[in-house]
N, C-alpha and C positions, 0 to 999 in steps of 0.2 A: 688388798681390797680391789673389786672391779666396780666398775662403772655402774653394775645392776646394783652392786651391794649397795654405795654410796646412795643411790637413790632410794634404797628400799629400806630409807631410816629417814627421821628426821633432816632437815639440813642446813644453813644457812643462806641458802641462795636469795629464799625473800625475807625482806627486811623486818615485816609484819603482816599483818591480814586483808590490810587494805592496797597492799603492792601486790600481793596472791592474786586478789580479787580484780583487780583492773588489770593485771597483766592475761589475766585468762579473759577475759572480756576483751580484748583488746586480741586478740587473737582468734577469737569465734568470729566476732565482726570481720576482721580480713578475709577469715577461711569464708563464712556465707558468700563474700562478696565473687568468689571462684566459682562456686558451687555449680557444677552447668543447669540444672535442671531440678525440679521438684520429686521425679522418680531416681537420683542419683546414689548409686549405692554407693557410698564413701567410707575408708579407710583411715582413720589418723591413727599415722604407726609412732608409737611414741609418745603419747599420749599426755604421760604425766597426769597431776589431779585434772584437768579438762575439767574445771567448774562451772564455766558458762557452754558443755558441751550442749546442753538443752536449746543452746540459741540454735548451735548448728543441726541438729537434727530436726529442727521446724522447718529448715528450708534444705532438706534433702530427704529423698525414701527411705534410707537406712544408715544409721553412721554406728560402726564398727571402731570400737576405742581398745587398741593394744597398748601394751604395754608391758613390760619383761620383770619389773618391781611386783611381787604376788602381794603386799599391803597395798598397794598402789589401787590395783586391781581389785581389790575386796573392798575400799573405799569407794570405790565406782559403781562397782556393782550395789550398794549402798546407797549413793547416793541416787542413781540412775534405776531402781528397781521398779518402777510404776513409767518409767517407759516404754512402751512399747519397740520400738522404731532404733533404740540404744543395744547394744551388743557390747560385751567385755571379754577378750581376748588375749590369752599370749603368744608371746610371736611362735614359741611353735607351732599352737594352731593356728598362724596367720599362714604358717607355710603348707600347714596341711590342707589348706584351699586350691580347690583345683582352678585348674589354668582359666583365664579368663575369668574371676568370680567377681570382680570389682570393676567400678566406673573412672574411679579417681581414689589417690591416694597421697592424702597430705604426711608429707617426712619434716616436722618444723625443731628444730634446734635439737640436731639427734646428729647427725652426719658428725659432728665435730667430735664426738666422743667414740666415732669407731676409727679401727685402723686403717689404712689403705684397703688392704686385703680385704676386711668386712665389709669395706663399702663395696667395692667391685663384685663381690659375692652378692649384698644383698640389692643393691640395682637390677642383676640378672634378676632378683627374685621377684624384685617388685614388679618388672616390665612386665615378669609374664604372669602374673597374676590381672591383669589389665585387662579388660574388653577391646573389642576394636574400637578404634576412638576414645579411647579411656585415656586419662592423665595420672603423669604425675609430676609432685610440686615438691619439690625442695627446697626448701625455707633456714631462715638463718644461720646460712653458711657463711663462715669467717674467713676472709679473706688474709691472704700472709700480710699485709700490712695494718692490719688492725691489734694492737696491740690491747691488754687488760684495763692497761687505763685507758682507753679509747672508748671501752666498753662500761667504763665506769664513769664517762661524763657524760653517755650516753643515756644511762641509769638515770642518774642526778635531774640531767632534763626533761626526763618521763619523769618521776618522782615529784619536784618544783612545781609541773603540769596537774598534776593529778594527787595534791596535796598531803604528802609524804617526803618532804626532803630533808628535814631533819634524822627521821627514822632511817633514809635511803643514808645519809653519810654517815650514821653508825652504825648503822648494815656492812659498809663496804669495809669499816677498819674490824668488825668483827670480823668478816668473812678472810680478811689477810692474816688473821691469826687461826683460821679456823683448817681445817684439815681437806676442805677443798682445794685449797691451795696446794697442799703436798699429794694429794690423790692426781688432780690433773699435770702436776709435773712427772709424777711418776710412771701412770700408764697414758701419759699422750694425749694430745690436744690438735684434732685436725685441721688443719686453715689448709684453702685451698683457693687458684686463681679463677675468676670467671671462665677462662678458656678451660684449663683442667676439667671442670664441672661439666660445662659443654660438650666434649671433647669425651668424656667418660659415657656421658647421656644418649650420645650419635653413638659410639661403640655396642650400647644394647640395644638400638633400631629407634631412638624415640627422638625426634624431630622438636626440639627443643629452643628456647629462648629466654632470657633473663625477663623477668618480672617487675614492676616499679609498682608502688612499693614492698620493701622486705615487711613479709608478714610477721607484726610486735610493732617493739617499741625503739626497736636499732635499725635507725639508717641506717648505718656503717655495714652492715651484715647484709648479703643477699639471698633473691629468692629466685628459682628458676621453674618452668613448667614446659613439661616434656608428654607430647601427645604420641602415638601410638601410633607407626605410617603402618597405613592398609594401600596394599597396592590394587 
């Protein structure tokens, strides 16, 4: 099984519908809060169901929702179809865009699940896909010292917060029996240090900086935003 498959089913990651539901909302609010401008044509690669994406495209020109799951994608286009201003994409045609077509491009809990290699590959992609002056944001990357349970008390305290914590701690003992658990042991799990991130970022020309706060519900987890040096 690869990482697209696992997503492009059912899965155990939320606990219920009311965790779905505040964590996508809780993620549109962060991303608005970026958004440079009301004419921005934005990108979130990665998408996932993005059910509060309607917040984000009220405060940008065009938001462009990839994602590599074809059910994923058919649910979007669904649920998104009396938008206007909403696009549904896969990443191959995110790559068949030509150079410079986007403003900003949010990558939020997506980096952990590729390999080195893929990431190095698709940073090149996404830099040049950028305008001059155009960003990009990479969000909830996992740090080598944040372990599962780190991220699972993290959960609990979003959860406690936003009145799910019961469902949230038998979400997390389903989920230790569930096959996510053997998917991400088996093809890999990226944590990576702030400098690496950084360090990778300045490598594709983009002049970059850690973010406060990580966009969701995990402080533990960082976000970085990397603009685009025009000389």
């Amino acid at each position: 099984m690869t990482w697209t498959e696992y997503w492009n089913q059912d899965t155990t990651i939320y606990v219920n519908d009311r965790h779905k539901r505040v964590h996508y909302e809780r993620i549109a609010q962060d991303v608005r809060r970026l958004v440079p401008g009301p004419e921005t044509r934005l990108v979130d690669y990665g998408c996932g169901e993005a059910m509060s994406a309607d917040q984000v495209a009220a405060a940008c020109g065009q938001l462009v929702l990839c994602d590599s799951a074809l059910t994923v994608r058919q649910r979007l286009e669904a649920r998104y179809a009396d938008r206007d201003n909403i696009d549904v994409i896969s990443p191959e045609a995110f790559e068949a865009l030509p150079s410079g077509a986007v403003d900003m491009i949010i990558v939020n809990s997506v980096v952990q699940y590729l390999s080195r290699s893929e990431f190095a590959r698709l940073l090149r992609v996404w830099t040049e896909k950028l305008r001059p002056h155009g960003q990009l944001v990479l969000a909830d990357i996992v740090p080598p010292n944040v372990s599962p349970y780190a991220d699972a008390l993290q959960l609990l305290k979003f959860a406690a917060a936003n009145g799910f914590a019961v469902a949230a701690f038998a979400g997390l003992v389903r989920s230790y029996f569930s096959d996510y658990r053997q998917v991400r042991a088996g093809l890999g799990f990226l944590q990576l240090s702030e400098v690496e991130v950084l360090n990778a970022m300045a490598e594709v020309g983009l002049l970059a900086r850690r973010h406060h706060p990580n966009i969701g519900h995990n402080a533990r987890r960082m976000t970085f935003v990397g603009g685009v040096q025009v000389a």
